[in-house]
Structure formats: C-alpha cells, structure tokens
C-alpha positions in Angstrom: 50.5 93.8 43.3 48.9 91.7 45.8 51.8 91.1 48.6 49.8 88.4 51.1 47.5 85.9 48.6 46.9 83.8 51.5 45.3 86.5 54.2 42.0 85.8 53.7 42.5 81.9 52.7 43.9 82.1 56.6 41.0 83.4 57.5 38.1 81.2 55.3 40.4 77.8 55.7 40.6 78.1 59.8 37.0 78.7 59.9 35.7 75.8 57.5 38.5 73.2 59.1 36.9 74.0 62.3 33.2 73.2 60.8 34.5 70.3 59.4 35.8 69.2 62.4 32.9 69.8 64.3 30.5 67.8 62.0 33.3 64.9 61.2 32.6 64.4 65.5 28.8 65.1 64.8 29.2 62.1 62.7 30.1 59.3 65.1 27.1 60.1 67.0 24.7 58.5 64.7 22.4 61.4 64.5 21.1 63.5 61.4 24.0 61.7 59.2 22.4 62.2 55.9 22.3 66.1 56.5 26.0 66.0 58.4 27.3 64.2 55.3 26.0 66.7 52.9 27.2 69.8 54.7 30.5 67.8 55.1 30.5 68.1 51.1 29.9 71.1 50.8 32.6 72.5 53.2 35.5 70.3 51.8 34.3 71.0 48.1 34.5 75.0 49.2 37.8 74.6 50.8 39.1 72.7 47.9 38.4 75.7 45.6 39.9 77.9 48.1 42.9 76.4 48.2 43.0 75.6 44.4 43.0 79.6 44.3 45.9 80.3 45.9 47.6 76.8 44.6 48.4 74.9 48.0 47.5 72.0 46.4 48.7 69.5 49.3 45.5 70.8 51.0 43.3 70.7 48.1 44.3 67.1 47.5 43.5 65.8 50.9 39.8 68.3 50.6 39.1 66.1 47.6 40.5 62.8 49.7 38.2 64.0 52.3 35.2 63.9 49.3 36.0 60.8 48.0 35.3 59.2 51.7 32.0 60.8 51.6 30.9 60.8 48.7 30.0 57.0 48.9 28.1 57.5 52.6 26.1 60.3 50.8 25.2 57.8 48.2 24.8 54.3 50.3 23.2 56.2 53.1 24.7 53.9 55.5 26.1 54.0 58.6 29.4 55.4 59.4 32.2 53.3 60.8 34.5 54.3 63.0 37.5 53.3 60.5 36.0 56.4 58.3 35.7 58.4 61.3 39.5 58.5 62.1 40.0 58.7 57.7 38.2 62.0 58.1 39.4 63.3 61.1 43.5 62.0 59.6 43.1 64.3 56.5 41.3 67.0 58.4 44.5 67.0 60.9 46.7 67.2 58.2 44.7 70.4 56.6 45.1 71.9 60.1 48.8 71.5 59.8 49.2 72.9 56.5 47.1 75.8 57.9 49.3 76.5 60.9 53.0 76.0 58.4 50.9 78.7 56.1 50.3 81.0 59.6 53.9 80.3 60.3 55.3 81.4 57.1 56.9 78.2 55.7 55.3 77.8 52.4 57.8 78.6 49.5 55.3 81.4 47.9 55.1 83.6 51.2 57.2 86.8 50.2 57.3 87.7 54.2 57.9 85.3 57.0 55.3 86.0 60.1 57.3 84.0 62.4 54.6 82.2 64.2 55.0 79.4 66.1 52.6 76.6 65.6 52.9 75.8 69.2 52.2 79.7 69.7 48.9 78.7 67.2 47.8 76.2 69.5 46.3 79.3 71.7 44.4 81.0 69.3 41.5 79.1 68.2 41.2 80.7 64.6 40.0 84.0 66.8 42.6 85.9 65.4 40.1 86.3 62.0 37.2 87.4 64.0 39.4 90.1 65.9 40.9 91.2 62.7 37.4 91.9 60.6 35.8 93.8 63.8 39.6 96.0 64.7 39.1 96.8 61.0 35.8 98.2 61.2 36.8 99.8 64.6 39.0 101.0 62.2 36.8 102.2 59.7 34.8 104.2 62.6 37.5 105.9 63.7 38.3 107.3 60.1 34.4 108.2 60.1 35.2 110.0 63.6 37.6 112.1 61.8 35.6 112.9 58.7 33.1 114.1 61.6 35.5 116.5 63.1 36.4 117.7 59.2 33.0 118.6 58.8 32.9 120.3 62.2 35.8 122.2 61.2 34.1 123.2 57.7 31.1 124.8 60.3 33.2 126.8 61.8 33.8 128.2 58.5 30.2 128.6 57.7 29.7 130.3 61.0 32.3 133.1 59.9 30.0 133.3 56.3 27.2 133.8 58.5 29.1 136.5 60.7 30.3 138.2 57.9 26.5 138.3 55.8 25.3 139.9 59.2 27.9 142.4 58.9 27.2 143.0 55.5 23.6 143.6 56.0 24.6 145.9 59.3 26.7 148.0 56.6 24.2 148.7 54.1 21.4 149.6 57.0 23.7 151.9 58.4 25.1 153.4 55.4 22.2 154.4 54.4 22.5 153.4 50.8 23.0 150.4 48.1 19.6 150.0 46.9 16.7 147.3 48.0 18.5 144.4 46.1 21.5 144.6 47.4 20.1 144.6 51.2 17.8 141.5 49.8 21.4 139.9 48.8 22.3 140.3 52.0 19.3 139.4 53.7 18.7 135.9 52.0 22.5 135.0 52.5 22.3 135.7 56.0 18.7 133.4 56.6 20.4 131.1 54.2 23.9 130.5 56.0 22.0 130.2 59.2 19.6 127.9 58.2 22.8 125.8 56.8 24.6 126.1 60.0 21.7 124.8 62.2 21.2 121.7 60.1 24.9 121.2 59.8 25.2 121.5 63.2 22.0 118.7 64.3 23.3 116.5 61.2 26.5 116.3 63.0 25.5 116.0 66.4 23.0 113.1 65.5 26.6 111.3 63.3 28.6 111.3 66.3 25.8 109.9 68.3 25.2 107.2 66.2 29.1 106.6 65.7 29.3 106.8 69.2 26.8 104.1 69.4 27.9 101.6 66.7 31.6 101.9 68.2 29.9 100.4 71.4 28.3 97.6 69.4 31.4 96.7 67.9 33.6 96.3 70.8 30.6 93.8 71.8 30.8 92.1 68.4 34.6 91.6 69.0 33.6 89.2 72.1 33.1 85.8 70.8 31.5 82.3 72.1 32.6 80.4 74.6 31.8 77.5 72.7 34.3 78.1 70.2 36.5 76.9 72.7 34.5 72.9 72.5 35.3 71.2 69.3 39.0 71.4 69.9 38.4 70.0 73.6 35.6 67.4 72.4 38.7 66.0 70.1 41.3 65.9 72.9 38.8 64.0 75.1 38.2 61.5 71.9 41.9 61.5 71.1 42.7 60.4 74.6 39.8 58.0 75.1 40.7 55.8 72.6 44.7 55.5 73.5 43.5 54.7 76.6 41.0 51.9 76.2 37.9 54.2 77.7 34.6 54.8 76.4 34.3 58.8 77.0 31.7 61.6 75.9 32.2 65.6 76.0 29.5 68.1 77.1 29.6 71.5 77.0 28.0 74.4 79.0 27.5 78.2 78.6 29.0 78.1 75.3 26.7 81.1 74.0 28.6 83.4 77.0 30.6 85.7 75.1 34.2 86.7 76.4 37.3 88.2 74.9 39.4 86.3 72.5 42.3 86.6 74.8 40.5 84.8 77.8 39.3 82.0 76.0 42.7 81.5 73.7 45.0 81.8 77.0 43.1 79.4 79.1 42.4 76.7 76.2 46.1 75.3 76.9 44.9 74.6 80.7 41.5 73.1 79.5 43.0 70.6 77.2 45.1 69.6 79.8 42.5 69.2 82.2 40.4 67.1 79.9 43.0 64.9 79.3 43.5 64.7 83.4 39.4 64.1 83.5 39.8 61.0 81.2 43.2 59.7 82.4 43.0 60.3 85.8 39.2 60.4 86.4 37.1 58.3 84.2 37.1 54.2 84.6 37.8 51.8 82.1 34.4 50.2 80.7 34.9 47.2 82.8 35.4 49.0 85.8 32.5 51.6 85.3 30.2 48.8 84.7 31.2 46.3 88.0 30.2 49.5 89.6 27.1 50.1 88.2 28.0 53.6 86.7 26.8 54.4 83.5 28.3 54.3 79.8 30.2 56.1 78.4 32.0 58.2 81.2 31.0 61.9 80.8 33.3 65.0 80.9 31.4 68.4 81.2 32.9 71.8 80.7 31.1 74.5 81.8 31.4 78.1 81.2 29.6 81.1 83.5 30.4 84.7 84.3 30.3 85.9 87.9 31.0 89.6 88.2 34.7 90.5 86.7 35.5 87.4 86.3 35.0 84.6 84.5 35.1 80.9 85.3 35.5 77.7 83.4 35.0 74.2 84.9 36.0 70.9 83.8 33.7 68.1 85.5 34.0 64.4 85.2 32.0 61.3 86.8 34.9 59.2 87.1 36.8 58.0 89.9 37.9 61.0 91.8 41.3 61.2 93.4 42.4 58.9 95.8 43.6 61.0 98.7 44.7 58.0 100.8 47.4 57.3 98.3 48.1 60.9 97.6 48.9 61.1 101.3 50.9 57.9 100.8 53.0 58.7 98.2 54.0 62.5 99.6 54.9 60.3 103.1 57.4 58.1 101.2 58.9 61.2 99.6 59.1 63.3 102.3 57.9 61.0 105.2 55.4 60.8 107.6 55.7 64.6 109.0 54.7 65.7 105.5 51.3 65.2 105.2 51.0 66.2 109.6 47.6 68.6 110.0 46.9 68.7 106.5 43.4 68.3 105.8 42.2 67.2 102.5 42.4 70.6 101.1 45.4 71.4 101.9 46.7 68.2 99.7 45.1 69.0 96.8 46.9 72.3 96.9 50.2 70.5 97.0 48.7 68.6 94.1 48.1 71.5 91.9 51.4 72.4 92.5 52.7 69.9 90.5 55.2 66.6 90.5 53.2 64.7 92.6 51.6 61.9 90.9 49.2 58.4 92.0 49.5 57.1 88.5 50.7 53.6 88.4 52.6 53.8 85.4 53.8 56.2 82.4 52.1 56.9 79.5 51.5 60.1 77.2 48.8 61.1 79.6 49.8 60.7 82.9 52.2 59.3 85.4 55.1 62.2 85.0 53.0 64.4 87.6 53.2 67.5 85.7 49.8 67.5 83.8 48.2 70.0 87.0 51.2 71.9 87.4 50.6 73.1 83.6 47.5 74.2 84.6 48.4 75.8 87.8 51.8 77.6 85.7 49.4 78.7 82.7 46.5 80.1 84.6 48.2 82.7 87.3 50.4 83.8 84.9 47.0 85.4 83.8 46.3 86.5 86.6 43.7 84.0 87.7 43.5 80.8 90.1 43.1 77.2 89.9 40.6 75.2 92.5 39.7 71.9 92.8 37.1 70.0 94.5 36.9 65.9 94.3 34.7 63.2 95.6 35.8 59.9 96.0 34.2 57.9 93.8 31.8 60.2 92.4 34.3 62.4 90.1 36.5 65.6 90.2 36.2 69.4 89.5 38.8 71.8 88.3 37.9 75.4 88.3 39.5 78.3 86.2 38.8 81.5 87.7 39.7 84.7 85.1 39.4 88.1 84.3 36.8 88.8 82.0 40.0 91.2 80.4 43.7 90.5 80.1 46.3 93.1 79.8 47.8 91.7 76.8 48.3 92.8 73.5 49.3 91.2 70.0 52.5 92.3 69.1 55.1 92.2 65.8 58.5 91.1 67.1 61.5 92.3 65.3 65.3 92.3 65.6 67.0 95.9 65.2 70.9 97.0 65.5 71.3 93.2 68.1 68.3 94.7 69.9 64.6 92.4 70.0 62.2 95.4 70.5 58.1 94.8 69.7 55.4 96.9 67.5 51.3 96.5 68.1 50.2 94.3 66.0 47.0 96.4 65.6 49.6 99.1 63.9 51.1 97.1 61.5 49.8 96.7 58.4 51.9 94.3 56.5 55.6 92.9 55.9 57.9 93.4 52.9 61.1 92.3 51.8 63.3 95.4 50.6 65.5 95.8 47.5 67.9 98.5 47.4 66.1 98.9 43.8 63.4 99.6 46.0 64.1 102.9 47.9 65.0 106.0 46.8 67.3 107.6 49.6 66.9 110.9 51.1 69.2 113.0 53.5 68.2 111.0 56.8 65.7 107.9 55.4 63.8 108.1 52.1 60.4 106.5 50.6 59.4 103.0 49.5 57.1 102.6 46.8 54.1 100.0 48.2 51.4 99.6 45.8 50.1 103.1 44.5 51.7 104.7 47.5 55.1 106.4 48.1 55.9 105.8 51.8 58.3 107.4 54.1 61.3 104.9 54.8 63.8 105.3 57.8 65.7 102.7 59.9 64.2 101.8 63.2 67.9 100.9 64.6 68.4 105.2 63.5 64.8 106.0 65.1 65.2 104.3 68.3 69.4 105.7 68.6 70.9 102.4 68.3 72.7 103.0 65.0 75.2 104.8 63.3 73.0 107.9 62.7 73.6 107.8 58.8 71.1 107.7 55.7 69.4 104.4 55.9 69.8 102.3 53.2 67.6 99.3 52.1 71.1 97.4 52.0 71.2 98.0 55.7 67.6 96.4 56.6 66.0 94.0 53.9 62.8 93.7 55.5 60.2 96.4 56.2 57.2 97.3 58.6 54.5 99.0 56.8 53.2 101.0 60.1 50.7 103.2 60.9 49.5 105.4 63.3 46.4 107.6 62.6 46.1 108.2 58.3 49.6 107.8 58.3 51.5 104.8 57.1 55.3 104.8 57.2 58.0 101.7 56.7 60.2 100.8 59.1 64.0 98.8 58.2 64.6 96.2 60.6 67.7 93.8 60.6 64.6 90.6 60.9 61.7 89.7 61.9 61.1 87.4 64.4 57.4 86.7 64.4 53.8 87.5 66.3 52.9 86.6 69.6 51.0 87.9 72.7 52.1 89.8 75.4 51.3 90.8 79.0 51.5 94.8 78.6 53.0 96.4 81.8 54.3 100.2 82.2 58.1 100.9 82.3 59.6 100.7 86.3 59.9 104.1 88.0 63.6 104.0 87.9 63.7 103.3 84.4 63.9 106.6 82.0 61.4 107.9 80.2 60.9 107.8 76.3 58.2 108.8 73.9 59.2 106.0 72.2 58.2 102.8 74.0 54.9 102.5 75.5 56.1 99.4 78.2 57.5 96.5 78.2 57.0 92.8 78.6 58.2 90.5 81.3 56.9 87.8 80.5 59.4 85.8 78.7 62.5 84.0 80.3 65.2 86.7 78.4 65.6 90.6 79.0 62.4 92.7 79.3 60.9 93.4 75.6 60.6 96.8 74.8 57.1 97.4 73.4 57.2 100.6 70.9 54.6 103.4 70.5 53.7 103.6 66.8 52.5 107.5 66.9 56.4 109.1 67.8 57.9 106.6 65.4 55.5 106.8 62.5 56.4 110.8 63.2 60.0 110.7 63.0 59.9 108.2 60.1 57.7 110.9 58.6 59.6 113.6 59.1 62.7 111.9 57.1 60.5 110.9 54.5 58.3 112.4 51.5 54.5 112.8 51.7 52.5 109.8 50.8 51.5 110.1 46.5 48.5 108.4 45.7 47.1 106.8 42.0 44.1 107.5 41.1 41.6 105.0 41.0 39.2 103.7 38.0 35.5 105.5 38.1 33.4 102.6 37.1 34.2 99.2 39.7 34.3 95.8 38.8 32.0 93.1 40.5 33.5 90.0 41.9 31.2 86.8 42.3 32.3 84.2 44.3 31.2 82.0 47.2 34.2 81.6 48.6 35.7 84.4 50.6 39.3 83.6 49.7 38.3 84.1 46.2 36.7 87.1 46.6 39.2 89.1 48.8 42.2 87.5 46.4 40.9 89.1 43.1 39.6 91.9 45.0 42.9 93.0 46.3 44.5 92.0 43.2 42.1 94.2 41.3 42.2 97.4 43.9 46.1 97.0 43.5 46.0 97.3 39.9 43.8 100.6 40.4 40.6 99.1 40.1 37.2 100.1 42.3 35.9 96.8 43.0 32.4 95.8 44.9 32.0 92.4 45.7 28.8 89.9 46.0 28.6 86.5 47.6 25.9 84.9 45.5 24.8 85.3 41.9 20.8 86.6 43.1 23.3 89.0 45.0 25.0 90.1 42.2 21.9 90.6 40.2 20.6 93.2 42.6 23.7 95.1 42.5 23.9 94.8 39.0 20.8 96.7 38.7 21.7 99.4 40.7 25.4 99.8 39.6 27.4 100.5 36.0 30.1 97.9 36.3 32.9 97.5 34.2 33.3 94.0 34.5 31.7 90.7 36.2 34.2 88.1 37.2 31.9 85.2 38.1 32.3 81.8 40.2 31.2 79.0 38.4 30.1 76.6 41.2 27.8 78.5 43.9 24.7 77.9 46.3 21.9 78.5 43.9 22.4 80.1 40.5 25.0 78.6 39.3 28.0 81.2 37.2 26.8 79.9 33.6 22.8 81.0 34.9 23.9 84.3 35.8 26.0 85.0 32.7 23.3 83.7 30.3 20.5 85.8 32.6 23.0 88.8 31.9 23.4 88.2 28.1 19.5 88.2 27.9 19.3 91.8 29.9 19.2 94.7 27.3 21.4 97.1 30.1 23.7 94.3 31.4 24.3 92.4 28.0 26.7 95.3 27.5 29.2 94.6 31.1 31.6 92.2 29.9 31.7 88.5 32.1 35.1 86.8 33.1 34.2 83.1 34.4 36.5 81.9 37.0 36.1 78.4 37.8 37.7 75.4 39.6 36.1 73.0 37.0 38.8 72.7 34.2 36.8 70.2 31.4 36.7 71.4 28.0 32.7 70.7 28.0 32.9 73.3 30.6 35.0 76.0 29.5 32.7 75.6 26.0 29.3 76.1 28.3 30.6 79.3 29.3 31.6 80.5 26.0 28.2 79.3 25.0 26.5 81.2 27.9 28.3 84.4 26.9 31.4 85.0 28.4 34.2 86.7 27.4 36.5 84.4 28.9 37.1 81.5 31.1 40.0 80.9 33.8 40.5 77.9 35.8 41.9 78.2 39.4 44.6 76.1 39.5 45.9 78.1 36.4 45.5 81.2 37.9 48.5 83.6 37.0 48.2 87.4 38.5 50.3 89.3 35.2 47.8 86.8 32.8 44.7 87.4 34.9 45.0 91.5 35.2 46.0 91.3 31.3 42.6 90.0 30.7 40.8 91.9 32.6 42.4 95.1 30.8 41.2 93.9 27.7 37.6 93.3 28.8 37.1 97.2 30.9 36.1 99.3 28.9 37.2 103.1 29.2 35.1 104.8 31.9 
C-alpha cells in the first residue's frame, strides 16, 4: 500500500499556494482584476480537491473560505478592497502553515516523521519539487545508461556468433565436404550476424549520444528562475510597509536568469532581511517623501545578474540612505572619539555590516536591535560569498550579494544510530518506514523487510557502521527504517530515530582523520560535533550481503487510466494502484485521455468529474457511445458529493461513483477489483 499519500499533494499544494499568492498581490494593483479573480478560482477550487483527496480538511476549508471571498468580486466586478486583500492573503498564510506542519511531519496520518523544521522550510522556496521530478528523470537516464551497456554486452555476444559462423564456413571450405547447403547455411549466418552487429553497433552508438545529450539538458532543466525567489520578497516588503505606516512597491529584475536551487534557497534568508532593512531603514514615511518632493510609493528593486562564476543579487531602494554622520556618532559614544579616526566612509559601512551597530531611534520588529545586517553578513559567507554596500545620502542604498553560481552542499537524511547522529544523501533515500517485529524475518547477521511487492535486505546501521553489539538485528532493536539505494539496489537500514532533512555544506574528511569506505565527509557546519555523511554504495553492499535477493510481483498486463486535473490525484491513485500490482498510465485532461484511449486496451478509467474542458460525465457518456471503449469499465471520482450528481454519472454510464472526502484505500482497490476484468 501506498506509505506517503501526501508526496505529491506536497508538491501540487506548494506550487498552487505560491500562484495564489502571487495573484492575491496581483490583485491590489488594480490591473486585469476580472481575469486575476477567475484564475484565483480556479487555483483554490483545485487545491480544495487536492486536499479533499488526501482529507486535510483544515486546508480545504480555508480553499473554500478563500472562494467564498471571491466568488462575490467575480460576480459584482468591483473593485477590491484592501480589507479583502489581507482576507485572502490571512487564509492563504494559514494554507502555507498547514503545508510546512505537513513537510514537517506533524499531521496525525503521516506513518513516518520527516523531521523538517519549518524554520528549515523558510529556505527552500517550494524548489525542493522541481529538484525532485528532474533527479528522478536523471534517474531514469542513468537506468537507460545501464540498459545501454546491457545491450553492449549482448554484442559482444553476437560478435562471438559471428566468429564462430566464420569458423564454421572456414571448416567446410577446408574440409572439403558437407554439401552446397550446408556452406549456404553457413554463408547466410555469417552475412547475417554481421549485418546484425553493424546496426547494433550504430543503434547504440547513436543511444548513448542522444542519452548523453538529454542528460546535459536535464542538469539545465534542474536550474530554475530567479524570479521564484520575488513573490515571497514582494510580501515581506508589503508585510512590513504597512506595520510601519509607509507606502512601498517591489520590483524585480533578471528573474528569467536561471541558477541552482541551492543559491537562490540559501540566499533568500539574507534577501528578506534586506528588504525589510530597504523599507525600515531606507524608505520615508509618505509625509516625508512628499515634503521632499520624491515620488509615491517608495520603490524597492531587486535585481538579479550573472557575472562569470558567480552570481549577484542586489537589493536597491530610493529612500533615505544611511546617515553616516550619525553612524560615526553613535560608534564615538560607544567606543569614543578614536574609533571612527582615518576611517573613511567605507570603512564604516564595513563595521556596519558587521553587525550591532544601529541609528534607529527606537525598537520595533524591524529595526533598532542592530542585528538585521549582521544576518546578512553571517548567512552569506557562510556560503562562501560576500556582502557590499554602497549608499547615497538622500538618494537610497544598495546591498550586494555576491555568490557562486554552485554551492557544495547536499540534501541529507539525518538519523540517530547506537547515541551516534550520522547523515544519508537524500538523493539515496527513497522513503521512511516504521518497523514491526511482525515485519522482518531475521536472518544470521540482518534479514529482509517486506516493502510493497519487494523483499528487501534488512541490517542495522549501528551493526554496519561498528557501533553495536555485532548480533542479528532485530526490528525490536530499530523501529524505523531507511529504504536506500545505491545503483538498482534498494536495501533498509534500522536506525534508533530519525531526526529529519536538512542541507549541508559537504567537505572531505581531515588528513589526520582515518579513512573509511563508509562515510564520504562530513559536515561542519553546525554548532555540535562534525556530522558524519555516509556513502550509500558500501552500505547498501553490506546490507546486501546480510540479506536475501530482492523478489518481485508480477504486474497486471492490461493498465488502468487515471483522469484527473489535479496532480495530487493523479499520483495518489496511481501509486495506490501500481502498489496493488496494477500498470497504470495516467492523462491530465479528458481530450487527453481520449487519445490514449484510442491507442491503448485499458482495463479501467477512473475519471475526475470537475476538469478544464470536458467535463468527467462528457467523457464517460462519449465512451459509452464508442463501440471499442463502451466495453472499459468507468470509475467516477469526484469531489462533488450531491445525490443529483452521483445519479448523472450513473446516468452517463458509470460503473461507480466515489467522492473524495470519502475516499477509503481497502474500499477503493475493492472496487476497482470488481470492475478489471481478467487480462
């Protein structure tokens, strides 16, 4: 059965919140609101199916709170006030936090707990999904890469066919005998082989070219826009204009410059910060801009531009600048007068990025404390990178990021082992489990776990690493797993706990240090003792090597379609249905699903009710009228729960009708056991 039900409502929720947050600001500036309104409909009605799905119905409930504020602005076509504003951007706030409790494991259904943070969720702008669908088709390459060198293998093969043919035909000539048809034989299996050879040969050259290629595109498609990185800043800058009384706008430049996901998640911590600094520190108050003539409302501009390596990120406003007289003042009266002797300009604002120095004349959630740059300053070379500033009285101030376009970091799987916190790529781990006893069945040094359809090596990573007893593992011992894998081979590992995901700086293990196969470096970037990061190849092989080979079901012949919208719906019952054994192809309209329909024998269509277009009764009725397709069984699955429309479907043809806020796995693979038919 399906162990995670909310991966890929993670993934669909973070990237709808964000559009909706984007067009809730899109809103306020008075332009295109019919159209803004309508695709704010249509986003919270989708994510309110999504969550139905998985029943988080907290977050479905404030979806629908979030349509019933719009609904009457699509209707009235009026303006929008800024009292509905702050309704929309309240509930869409309170989505995000349900999203970031459901990334950190605390909702009761979640059978593994991830561990993360949501102040660790702060820093990684919903990238995390984009880097996950391109790793797995990375992923899926290098499998293709390996089928490649299969095939080569299988050559050689053919080569020694060929080899021996020629020999054959060599025998017969110089034997002297064996009649005409056997020397034919011999003749045609010899032009035959080699003909099969040579376009074996070019086929396979021209495969790995192209994989070659592809692989290159793909580690491009895992860069993403700068420009995610603006709704999130555009709301800070809002958030802090109005709790300080100023009237503030957000531009932002380069954002179609694509970077690494790490770059731009590390350095949004500094950025908010510094836009907070622009409108605190830098912009007037509305009175003030407008005795001086300057115009309204105060602009903040981040910028985004590549230059060589590197990478930097400016933050721009046309406020106030800093007052260095009183800079120089205040360091004077803590330090006196010899403090600020020879310094130029420069040189102060140094000693003001280095934080606890501020001009502020009072304290408030934004400023006065005279740690706001400092957070910057700390964030940033911790990266590797450096912090400038540049300021003009009167005219407004510049901070500068400067980063590498790469960061030697990696997403890792923190777990606790034997008193020992030791890390696992997260790139190698494939999922969590909790671990009955039931579960495993013990062999001389570890054992197997059933997961799914698969029978997977089990051995305790306290045993692996030497820092336990040395005897059999049991599941007693370690009640949750790591389903890792290196290569085709997936293994679980028993760990005491596990502590969560986060991101580290990746550096080799010191000279003096000894060597192990085991860990490949270690992290020191976290207050405690140095984190040991683990290789997964040595310890999926030893886990092997105590284990049984893996046993695998075997799957249905003819697939099931799934018809759905939403992509939390579609990877759900997808996952549900490839657990239960099932071959499943999946389509994301109803004109989609036609197509494939035509070219496929499926089993099964389990159709979305409420979609762009066609609609789930159209396609079922269009289905029912084929002469081929009137035969493949339909299973509507629906968020609308009236009787009128569970009776249209029965009407339309279907063989059933489930509502998504009644979803129950046992009930819904039941019913779709009684609707395949035998292949």
């Amino acid at each position: 059965m399906a162990k995670d039900i909310y991966r890929y409502f993670r993934v669909e929720a973070r990237e709808l919140l964000e559009q909706l947050g984007q067009s809730v600001l899109a809103l306020e500036t008075g332009v295109a609101i019919e159209s803004t309104v309508a695709r704010l409909l249509r986003l919270a009605h989708t994510l309110k199916g999504a969550a139905r799905v998985v029943k988080l119905s907290a977050m479905a409930d404030a979806a629908h709170a979030m349509e019933d504020v719009l609904t009457p602005l699509r209707d009235a076509g009026a303006q929008v006030g800024r009292g509905q504003i702050d309704v929309l951007l309240k509930l869409h706030d309170d989505m995000g936090e349900q999203l970031q409790n459901l990334e950190a494991g605390a909702t009761p259904n979640a059978e593994a707990p991830s561990g993360r943070r949501a102040e660790e969720l702060d820093t990684t702008l919903g990238l995390q999904a984009d880097r996950g669908g391109v790793d797995a088709l990375q992923d899926a390459l290098v499998q293709a890469h390996m089928q490649v060198a299969e095939f080569q293998h299988e050559l050689g093969r053919a080569y020694r066919a060929q080899d021996l043919a020629q020999s054959l035909r060599r025998a017969k000539v110089g034997g002297g005998g064996g009649g005409d048809s056997s020397q034919r034989v011999a003749d045609e299996l010899a032009r035959s082989l080699a003909l099969f050879t040579q376009n074996m040969e070019m086929s396979l050259h021209r495969m790995d070219r192209e994989l070659a290629q592809v692989r290159d595109k793909v580690s491009q498609l895992r860069l993403v826009p700068a420009a995610r990185l603006f709704p999130d800043l555009q709301r800070a800058l809002r958030d802090a204009a109005m709790a300080l009384g100023k009237d503030a706008t957000f531009e932002g430049l380069g954002g179609e410059i694509r970077l690494a996901p790490e770059v731009l998640a590390a350095a949004q911590r500094a950025l908010l910060q510094m836009v907070r600094n622009a409108v605190a520190h830098g912009i007037e108050s509305v009175a003030q801009r407008l005795s001086l003539g300057k115009p309204l409302p105060g602009r903040v501009t981040v910028a985004v531009r590549r230059s060589g390596r590197r990478v930097q990120i400016s933050c721009t406003d046309d406020g106030a600048g800093f007052n260095l007289a009183a800079l120089r003042a205040e360091l004077e009266r803590r330090q006196g007068p010899a403090a600020t002797s020879g310094l130029d300009n420069n040189a102060l604002l140094q000693l003001l990025l280095r934080g606890g120095l501020s001009t502020a004349g009072s304290v408030n959630e934004f400023a006065g404390r005279g740690v706001g740059l400092d957070v910057i300053r700390d964030t940033i070379e911790q990266l590797g990178g450096e912090v400038s500033m540049d300021t003009r009285q009167g005219a407004g101030t510049t901070l500068t990021l400067s980063l590498p376009l790469s960061l030697t970091a990696v997403d890792v799987v923190r777990a606790e082992v034997a008193g020992t916190v030791v890390a696992i790529p997260l790139e190698a781990v494939r999922k969590t489990l909790r671990i009955l006893p039931s579960d495993l069945t013990p062999g001389p040094h570890g054992g197997q776990v059933m997961v799914g359809d698969l029978a997977l090596a089990y051995a305790s990573l306290a045993v692996g690493m030497g820092l336990g007893t040395g005897r059999p593992a049991d599941a007693a011992d370690h009640r949750n797993g790591l389903v890792v894998m290196a290569g085709d081979e997936e293994v679980v590992l028993g760990v005491d706990r596990i502590i969560g995901i986060s991101s580290v700086a990746l550096r080799p293990l010191p000279s003096l240090m000894p060597a192990t196969p085991l860990v490949l470096g270690i992290s020191v970037n976290a207050p405690s003792l140095p984190l040991l990061v683990l290789d997964p190849v040595p310890l999926v092989a030893r886990a092997r090597s105590a284990g049984l080979p893996a046993r695998h079901a075997q799957p249905v012949i003819r697939p099931l379609l799934v018809v759905d919208d939403s992509l939390t719906t579609r990877m759900l019952e997808q996952s549900i249905l490839e657990s239960a054994g099932y071959e499943v192809h999946a389509a994301v309209s109803a004109e989609d699903a036609l197509e494939r329909a035509r070219r496929h024998n499926y089993a099964l269509f389990l159709v979305d009710v409420e979609m762009p277009g066609m609609d789930g009764f159209s396609f079922v009725e269009l289905t029912r009228a084929d002469p081929l397709l009137r035969q493949v069984p339909a299973l509507l699955i629906s968020s609308r729960a009236a009787p009128e429309d569970k009776q249209r479907g029965l009407e339309a043809g279907a063989s059933g009708y489930i509502v998504k806020s009644e979803f129950a796995q046992h009930a819904f693979l039941q019913q779709v056991r009684n609707l395949v038919q035998a292949p």
